[in-house]
N, C-alpha and C positions, 0 to 999 in steps of 0.2 A: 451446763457443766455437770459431769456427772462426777462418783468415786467409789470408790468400792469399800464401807464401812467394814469395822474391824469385828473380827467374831465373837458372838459372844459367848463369855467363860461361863457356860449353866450350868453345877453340876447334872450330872446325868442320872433321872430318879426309874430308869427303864430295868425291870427283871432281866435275871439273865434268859436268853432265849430259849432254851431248853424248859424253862419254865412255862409249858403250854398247856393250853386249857383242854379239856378231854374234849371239847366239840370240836376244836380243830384237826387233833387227831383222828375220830373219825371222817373226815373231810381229807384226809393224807396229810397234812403237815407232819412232818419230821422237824428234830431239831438240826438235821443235816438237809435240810429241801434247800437252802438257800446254799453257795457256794462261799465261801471267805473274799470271794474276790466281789463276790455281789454283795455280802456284808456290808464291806468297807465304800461300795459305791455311794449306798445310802448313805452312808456314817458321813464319809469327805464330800462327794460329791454332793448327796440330795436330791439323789435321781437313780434310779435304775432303768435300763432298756432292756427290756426281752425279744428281740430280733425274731421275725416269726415263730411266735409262739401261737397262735392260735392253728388249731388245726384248719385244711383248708373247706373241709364240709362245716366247719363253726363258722368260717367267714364266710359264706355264700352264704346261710341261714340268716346268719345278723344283718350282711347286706340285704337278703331280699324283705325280711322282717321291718326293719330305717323305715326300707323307699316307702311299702307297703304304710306305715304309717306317717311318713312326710307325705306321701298322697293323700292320705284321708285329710289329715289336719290343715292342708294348703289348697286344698282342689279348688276353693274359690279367691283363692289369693296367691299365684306362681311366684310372688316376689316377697320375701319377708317387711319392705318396706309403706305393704299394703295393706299392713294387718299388723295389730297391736299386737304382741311375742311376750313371750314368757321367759321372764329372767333377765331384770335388766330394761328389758326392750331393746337390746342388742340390735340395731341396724346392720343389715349385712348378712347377716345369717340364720335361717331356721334351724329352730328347736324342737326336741321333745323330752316331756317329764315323767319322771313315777315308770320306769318299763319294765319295774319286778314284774308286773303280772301281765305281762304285754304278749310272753310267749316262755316258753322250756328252754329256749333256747339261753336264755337271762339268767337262770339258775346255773348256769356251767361260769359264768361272769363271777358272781359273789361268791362261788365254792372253791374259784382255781387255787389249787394248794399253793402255787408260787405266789398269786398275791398276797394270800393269806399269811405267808410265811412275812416276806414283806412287811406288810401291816404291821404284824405281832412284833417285829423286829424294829419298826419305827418307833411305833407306841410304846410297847413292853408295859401292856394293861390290857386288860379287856377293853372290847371295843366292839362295834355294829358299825350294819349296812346304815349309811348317809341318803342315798340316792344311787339310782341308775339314770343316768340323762345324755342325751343327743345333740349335737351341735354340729351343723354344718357351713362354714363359711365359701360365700356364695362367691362367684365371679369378680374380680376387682374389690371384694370387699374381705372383711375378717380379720383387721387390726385391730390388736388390742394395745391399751396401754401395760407396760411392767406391771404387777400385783401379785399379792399374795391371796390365797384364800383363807386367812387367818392371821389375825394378829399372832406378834410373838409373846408364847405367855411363861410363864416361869419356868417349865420344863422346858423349853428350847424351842418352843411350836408347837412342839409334834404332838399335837391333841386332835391333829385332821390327815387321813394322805389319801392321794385321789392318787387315780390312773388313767390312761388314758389310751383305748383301744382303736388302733387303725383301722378303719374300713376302705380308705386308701394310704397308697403312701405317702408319706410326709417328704415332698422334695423342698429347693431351695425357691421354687416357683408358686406352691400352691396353696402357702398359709400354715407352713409346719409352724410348732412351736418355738419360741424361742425362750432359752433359759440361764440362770445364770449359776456357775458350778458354785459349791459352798455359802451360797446367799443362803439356806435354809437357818443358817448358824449366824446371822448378821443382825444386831439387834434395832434396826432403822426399816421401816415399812418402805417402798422405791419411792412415793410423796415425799420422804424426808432426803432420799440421796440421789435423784436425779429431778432437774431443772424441768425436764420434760418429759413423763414415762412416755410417753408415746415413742421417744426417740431411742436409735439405738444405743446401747452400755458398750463398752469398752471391752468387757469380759464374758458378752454372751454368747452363749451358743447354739448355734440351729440343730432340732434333732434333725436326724434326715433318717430315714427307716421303711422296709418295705413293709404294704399292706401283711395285716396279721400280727404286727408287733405290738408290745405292749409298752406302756411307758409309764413308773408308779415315783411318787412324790410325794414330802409331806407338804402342806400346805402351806407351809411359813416360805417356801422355794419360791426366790424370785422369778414370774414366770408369764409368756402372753400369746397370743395366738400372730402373725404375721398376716401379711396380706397376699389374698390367693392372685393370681397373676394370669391364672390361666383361663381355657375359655367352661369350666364345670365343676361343681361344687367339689367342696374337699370333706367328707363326712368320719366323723370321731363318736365317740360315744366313752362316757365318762363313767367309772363305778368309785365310789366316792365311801369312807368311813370317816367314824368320830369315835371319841372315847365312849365307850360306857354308858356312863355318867350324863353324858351331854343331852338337853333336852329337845327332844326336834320337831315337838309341837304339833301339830293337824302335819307334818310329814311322815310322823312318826310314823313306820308297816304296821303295828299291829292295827292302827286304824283306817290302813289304806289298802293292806293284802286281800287279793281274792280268795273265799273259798277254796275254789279249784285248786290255787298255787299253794295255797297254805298243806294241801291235802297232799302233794305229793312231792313236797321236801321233806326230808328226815330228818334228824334231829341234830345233826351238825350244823344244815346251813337254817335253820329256824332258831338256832342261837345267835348265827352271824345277823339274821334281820331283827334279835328280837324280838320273833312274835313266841 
């Protein structure tokens, strides 16, 4: 049995948005990059969609960059279920982790002004790059159960928002996400409000969106991968922030950045990783 828990009244401790930090300005954020109408997505909904937003030379570079290193990391193992995986040990799907330094191409990822705007408008704090991570949900497999990627904490959640980049589209067949609208604001983890996350909610909804779209959330959003249906992987690739504040331990960029990449960001997106 499932139900849709009531939202919770947090006051809201986020700056007003125009209050932006000079590194995102040079990065392009505006206090008008974001539309009123994609304001209020976040705010009610807990989800934004950017419908082909990636340009289409960005997405052949990211696609051929994935395969390029899902080849290297799988060449002696085609199946994710023949090789211990990273993250979880997720069955079903291969992975990859750490892809700031991976290619040029990563830096257009954590610089785009629209996420950043985003971000800044969920949080309304300072905050840094999380991660850039990869996941591909393979053939018949890529169910997840309902989850959050963070507990809810006194500000409302919003201490984390991931996104989430198409490198195909997300149809009704191939393992798109599925999510649930205004759960960001529900003060019950889906363990406490449905019988079975694995199972479907009443109130979810499948994105469905063409390759190149972006999809940004904060982490408290109830939310889970489907299962792919078709006969060839379904591949995503995740850019991920936190507060500030928040410790991220041997993840942390400054002790994981290349040289090279360190050398040839400026000084806005070397605020966003923190180094």
């Amino acid at each position: 049995m499932t139900h849709s828990p009531p939202i919770c009244d947090v006051p809201s401790k986020r700056e007003p948005v125009d209050h932006l930090p000079l590194a995102l300005r040079e990065l392009g954020v505006r206090p008008d990059t974001l539309s009123p109408s994609q304001r209020r997505s976040l705010e009610d909904d807990g989800f934004l969609l950017l419908p082909s937003h990636m340009p289409p030379a960005m997405l052949a570079e990211l696609r051929r960059v994935h395969d390029e290193l899902m080849g290297e990391k799988y060449a002696d193992a085609p199946t994710a279920s023949q090789r211990s995986d990273y993250w979880h040990h997720e069955a079903g799907t291969r992975r990859l982790a750490d892809l700031v330094s991976e290619g040029a191409v990563f830096d257009r990822m954590h610089a785009d002004p629209v996420l950043l705007a985003a971000v800044h408008h969920l949080m309304g704090r300072a905050f840094k790059l999380d991660a850039i991570n990869a996941r591909e949900a393979l053939p018949g497999q890529g169910r997840q159960g309902m989850h959050r990627d963070i507990a809810v904490a006194g500000d409302g959640g919003r201490t984390s928002v991931n996104s989430a980049w198409l490198l195909d589209p997300f149809t009704a067949d191939n393992g798109a996400t599925r999510l649930i609208p205004g759960s960001h604001r529900w003060p019950d983890a889906p363990e406490a409000g449905m019988a079975d996350t694995q199972a479907a909610h009443p109130a979810e909804r499948l994105v469905i969106a063409p390759a190149g779209s972006v999809l940004v959330f904060p982490g408290s959003l109830w939310h889970g991968g489907t299962q792919n249906r078709t006969a060839i992987g379904r591949r995503v690739i995740h850019v991920s922030f936190v507060r500030r504040d928040h410790d991220l331990g041997a993840r942390a960029q400054r002790l994981r950045i290349r040289k090279a990449t360190w050398e040839r960001l400026n000084a806005g997106s070397r605020w966003v990783l923190d180094v």
